[in-house]
C-alpha positions in Angstrom: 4.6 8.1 -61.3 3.9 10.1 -64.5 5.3 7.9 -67.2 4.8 11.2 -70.1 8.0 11.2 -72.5 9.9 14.6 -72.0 8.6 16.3 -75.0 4.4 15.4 -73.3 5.7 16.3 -70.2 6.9 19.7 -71.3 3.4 20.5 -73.5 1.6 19.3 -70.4 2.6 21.5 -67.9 3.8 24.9 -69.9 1.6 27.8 -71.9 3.2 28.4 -75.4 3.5 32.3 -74.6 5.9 35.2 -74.9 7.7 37.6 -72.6 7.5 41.4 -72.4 10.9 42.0 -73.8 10.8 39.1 -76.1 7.3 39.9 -77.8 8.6 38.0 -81.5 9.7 34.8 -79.8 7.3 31.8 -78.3 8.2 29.5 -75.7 6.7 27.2 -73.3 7.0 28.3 -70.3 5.2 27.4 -66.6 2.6 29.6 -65.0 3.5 28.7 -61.5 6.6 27.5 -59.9 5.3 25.0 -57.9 3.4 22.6 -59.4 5.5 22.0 -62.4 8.7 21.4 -59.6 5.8 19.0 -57.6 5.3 17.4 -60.6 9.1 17.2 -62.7 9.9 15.1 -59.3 6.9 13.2 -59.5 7.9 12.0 -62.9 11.5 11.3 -62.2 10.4 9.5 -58.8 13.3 12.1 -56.9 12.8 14.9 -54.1 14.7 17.9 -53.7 15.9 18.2 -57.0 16.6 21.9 -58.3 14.3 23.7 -60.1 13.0 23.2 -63.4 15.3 26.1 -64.7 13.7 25.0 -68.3 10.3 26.4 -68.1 11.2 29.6 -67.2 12.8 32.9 -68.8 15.4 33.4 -66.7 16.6 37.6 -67.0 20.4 37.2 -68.0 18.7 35.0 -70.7 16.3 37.1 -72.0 18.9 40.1 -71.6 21.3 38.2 -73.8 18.3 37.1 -76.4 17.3 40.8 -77.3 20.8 42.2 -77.4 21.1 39.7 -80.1 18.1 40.5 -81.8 19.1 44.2 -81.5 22.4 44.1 -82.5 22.1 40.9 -85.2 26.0 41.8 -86.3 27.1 40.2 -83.1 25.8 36.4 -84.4 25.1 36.8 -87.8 26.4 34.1 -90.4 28.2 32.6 -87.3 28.4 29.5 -85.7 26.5 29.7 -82.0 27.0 28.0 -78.9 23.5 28.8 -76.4 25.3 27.5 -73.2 23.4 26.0 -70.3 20.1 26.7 -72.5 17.0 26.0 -70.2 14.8 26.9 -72.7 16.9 27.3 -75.8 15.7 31.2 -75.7 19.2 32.5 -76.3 19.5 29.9 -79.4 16.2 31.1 -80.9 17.1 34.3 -81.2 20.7 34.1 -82.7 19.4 32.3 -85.7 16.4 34.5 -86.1 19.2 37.1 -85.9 20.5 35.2 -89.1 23.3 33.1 -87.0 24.6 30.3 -89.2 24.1 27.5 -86.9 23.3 27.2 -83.6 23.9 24.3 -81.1 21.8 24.7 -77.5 23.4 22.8 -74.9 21.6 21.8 -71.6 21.9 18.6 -69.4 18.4 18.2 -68.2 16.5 16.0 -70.7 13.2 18.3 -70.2 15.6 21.1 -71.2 16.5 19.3 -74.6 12.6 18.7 -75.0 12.1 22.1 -74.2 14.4 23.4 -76.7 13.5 21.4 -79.7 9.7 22.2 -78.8 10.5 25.9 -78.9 12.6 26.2 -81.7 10.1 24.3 -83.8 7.2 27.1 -82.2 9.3 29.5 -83.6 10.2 28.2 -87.2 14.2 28.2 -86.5 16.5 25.0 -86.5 18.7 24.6 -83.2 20.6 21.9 -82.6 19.9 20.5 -78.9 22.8 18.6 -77.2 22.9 16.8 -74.3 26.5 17.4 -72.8 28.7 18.9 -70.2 31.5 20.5 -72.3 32.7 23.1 -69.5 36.7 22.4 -69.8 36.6 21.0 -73.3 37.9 22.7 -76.4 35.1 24.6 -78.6 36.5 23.7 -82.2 34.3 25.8 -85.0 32.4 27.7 -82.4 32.6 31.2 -83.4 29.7 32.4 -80.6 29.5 31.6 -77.0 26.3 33.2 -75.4 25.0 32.4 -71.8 22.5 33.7 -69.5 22.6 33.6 -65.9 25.1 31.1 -64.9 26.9 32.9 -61.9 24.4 31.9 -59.4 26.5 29.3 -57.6 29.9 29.4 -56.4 31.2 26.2 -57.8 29.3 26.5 -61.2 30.1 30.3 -61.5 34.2 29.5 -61.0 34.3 26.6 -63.0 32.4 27.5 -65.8 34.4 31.5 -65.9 37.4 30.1 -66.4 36.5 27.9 -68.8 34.7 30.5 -70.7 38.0 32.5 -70.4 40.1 30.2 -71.9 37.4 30.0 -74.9 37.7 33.3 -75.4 41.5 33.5 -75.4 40.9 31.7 -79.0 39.2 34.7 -80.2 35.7 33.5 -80.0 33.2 35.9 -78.5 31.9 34.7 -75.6 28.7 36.8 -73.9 27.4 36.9 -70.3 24.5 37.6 -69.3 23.9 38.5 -65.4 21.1 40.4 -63.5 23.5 40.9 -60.7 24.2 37.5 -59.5 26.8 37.3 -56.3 29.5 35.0 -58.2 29.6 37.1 -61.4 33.3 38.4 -61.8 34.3 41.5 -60.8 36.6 41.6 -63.5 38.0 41.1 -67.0 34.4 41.5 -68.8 33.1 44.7 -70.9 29.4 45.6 -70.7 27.9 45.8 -73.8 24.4 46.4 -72.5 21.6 46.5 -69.6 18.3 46.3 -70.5 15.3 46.1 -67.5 14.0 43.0 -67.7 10.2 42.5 -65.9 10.7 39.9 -63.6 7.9 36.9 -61.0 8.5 37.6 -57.0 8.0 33.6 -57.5 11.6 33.1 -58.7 13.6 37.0 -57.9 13.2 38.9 -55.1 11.9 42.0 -57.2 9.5 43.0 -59.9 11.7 44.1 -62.4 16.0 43.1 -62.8 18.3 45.1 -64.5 20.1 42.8 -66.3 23.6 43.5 -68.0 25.4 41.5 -71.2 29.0 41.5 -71.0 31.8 40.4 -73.1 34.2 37.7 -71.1 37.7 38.7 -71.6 40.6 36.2 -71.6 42.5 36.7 -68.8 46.3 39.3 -69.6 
């Protein structure tokens, strides 16, 4: 068993690079899908676990991260939740967009590692915390911003109408999907699509267009 601590474990088995449609931000990220997954169960002495959604740039992600670098209004002197972070992308590039604060929230340790790692890469201060907060109240959160979370049933309902209820409060809550099935048909606004180039190792395609929406609270 590989005994690295998270934050060795994530330097060991990423490339500090950047995305096509993220050019200004760095993150560590894995150049093949199946030997980091052979190797994050490996370390945790577990099979079948899901993947390392950490190391990777997921589209509704990077969707959400250059609409907020695009449009820095949306964040700016805010206070930001990046929910279900992965690799704290999202987080990165409200406060280089001149949020406030920003707290990146992700339940896989490597995820926290991953977040602290690339927000130091990229001379910003995020906040990582380790803590399932779908269903409580979001006191001083001005910002909710997510990326791809409507690719299970269970996950997709759960966290929605949680994220509904947030925005009931008046806080803006953002969405971004690439055309997952369990995103709601529904009570959201699209703000955005941007194309977002894609690996056939994790999508079925080359390229995803990927759409940012604002979540309504429900009439």
């Amino acid at each position: 068993m590989n005994n690295a601590s998270p934050p060795d474990f994530v330097r060991d088995n990423t490339t500090l690079t950047t995305t096509p449609l993220l050019p200004e931000i760095q993150l560590h990220l894995a150049t093949e899908v199946t030997p980091l997954w052979q190797a994050t169960e490996e370390t945790l002495a577990a099979t079948n676990l899901p993947p390392p959604y950490w190391a990777f740039a997921w589209p509704g992600g990077q969707a959400v991260a250059r609409l907020v670098l695009d449009r820095p209004e949306l964040v700016a002197g805010r206070s930001v939740l990046d929910f279900a972070a992965g690799t704290g992308l999202v987080g990165i590039a409200a406060m280089k967009a001149g949020a406030a604060r920003v707290q990146s929230c992700d339940i896989d340790r490597f995820s926290l590692a991953a977040i602290a790692l690339n927000a130091e890469a990229n001379g910003v201060e995020v906040k990582p915390v380790s803590a399932d907060l779908v269903g409580r109240p979001l006191p001083g959160i001005d910002v909710v911003l997510a990326g791809d979370v409507c690719y299970e049933r269970p996950m997709a309902e759960r966290v929605t109408a949680w994220l509904r209820e947030i925005a009931a409060t008046g806080t803006l809550v953002l969405l971004g999907d690439p055309g997952r099935a369990y995103f709601p048909a529904s009570g959201v606004e699209k703000l955005a699509t941007y194309t977002v180039p894609t690996s056939l190792e994790l999508e079925d395609r080359e390229a995803r267009e990927t759409a940012i929406w604002r979540l309504l609270p429900d009439a």
